[in-house]
C-alpha positions in Angstrom: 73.1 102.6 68.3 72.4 105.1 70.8 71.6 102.7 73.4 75.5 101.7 72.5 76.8 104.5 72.8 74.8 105.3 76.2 76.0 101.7 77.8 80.0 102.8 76.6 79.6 106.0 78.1 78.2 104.8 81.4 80.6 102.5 81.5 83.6 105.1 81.0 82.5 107.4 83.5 82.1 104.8 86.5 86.1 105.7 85.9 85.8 108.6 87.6 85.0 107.0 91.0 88.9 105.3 91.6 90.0 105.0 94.7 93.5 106.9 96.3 96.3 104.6 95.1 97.6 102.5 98.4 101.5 103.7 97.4 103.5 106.7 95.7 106.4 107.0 94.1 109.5 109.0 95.7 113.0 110.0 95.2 115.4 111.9 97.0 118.9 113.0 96.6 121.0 112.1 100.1 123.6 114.6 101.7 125.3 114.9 104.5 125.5 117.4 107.3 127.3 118.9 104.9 125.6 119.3 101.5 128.5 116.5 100.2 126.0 113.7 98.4 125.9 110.4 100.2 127.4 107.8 97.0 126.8 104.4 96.8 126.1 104.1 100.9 123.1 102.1 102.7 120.4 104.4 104.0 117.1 104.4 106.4 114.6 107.0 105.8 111.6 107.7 107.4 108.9 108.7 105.8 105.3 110.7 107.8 102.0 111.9 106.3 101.2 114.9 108.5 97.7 116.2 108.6 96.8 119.9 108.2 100.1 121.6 108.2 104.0 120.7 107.9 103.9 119.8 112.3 100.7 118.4 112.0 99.4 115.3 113.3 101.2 112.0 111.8 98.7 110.0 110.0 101.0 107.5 108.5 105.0 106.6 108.6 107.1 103.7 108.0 110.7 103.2 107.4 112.7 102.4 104.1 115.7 101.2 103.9 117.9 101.8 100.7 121.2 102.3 99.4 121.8 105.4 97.3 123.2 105.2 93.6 126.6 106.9 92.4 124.7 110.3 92.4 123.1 110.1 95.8 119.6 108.8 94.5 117.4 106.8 96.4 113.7 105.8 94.7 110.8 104.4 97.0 107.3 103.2 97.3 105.5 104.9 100.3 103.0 102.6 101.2 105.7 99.3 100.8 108.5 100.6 104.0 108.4 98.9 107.5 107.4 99.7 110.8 104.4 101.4 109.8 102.1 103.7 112.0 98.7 104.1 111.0 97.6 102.6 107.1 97.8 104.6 103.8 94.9 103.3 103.1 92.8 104.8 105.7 93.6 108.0 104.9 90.9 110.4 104.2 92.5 112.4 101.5 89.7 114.7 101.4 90.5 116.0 105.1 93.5 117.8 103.7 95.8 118.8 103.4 99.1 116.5 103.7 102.8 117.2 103.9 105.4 114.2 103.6 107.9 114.3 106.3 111.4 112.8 105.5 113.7 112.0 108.1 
């Protein structure tokens, strides 16, 4: 039994070594220029990954593009837009930290 319960519990904590997911969830409320939310209108946004602070280096961007809802939403997958620089995959997460620039 305890040799059980010692394979189950090695097994469990090998858990603990995942890896960074290779995309994150994201949503954003569009306005314009001025504060008047964007409805129901196509939209491109870039997204970046600066490293160290929020004019850091770019380690990652791509492009989405979207249409917002009736409120302005827009939901994304960085890691899944277009025109990528760099790979989300390759970043060292540990190097830290990140800002998300949107554009």
């Amino acid at each position: 039994m305890r040799y059980l319960f010692s394979i189950l519990f090695f097994i469990i904590s090998l858990g603990g070594f995942s890896q960074a997911p290779n995309k994150m969830s994201y949503q954003a409320v569009i306005r314009d220029s001025s504060s008047n939310i964007v409805s129901n209108q196509p939209v491109n946004i870039k997204i970046s990954i600066l490293n160290g602070s929020p004019t850091g280096n770019t380690v990652y961007s791509e492009i989405h593009s979207k249409s917002t809802n009736q409120n302005g939403l827009i939901s994304l997958e960085i890691g899944e837009g277009s025109f990528r620089t760099g790979a989300i995959g390759n970043i060292q997460w540990s190097n830290g930290p990140f800002f998300i620039q949107t554009e």
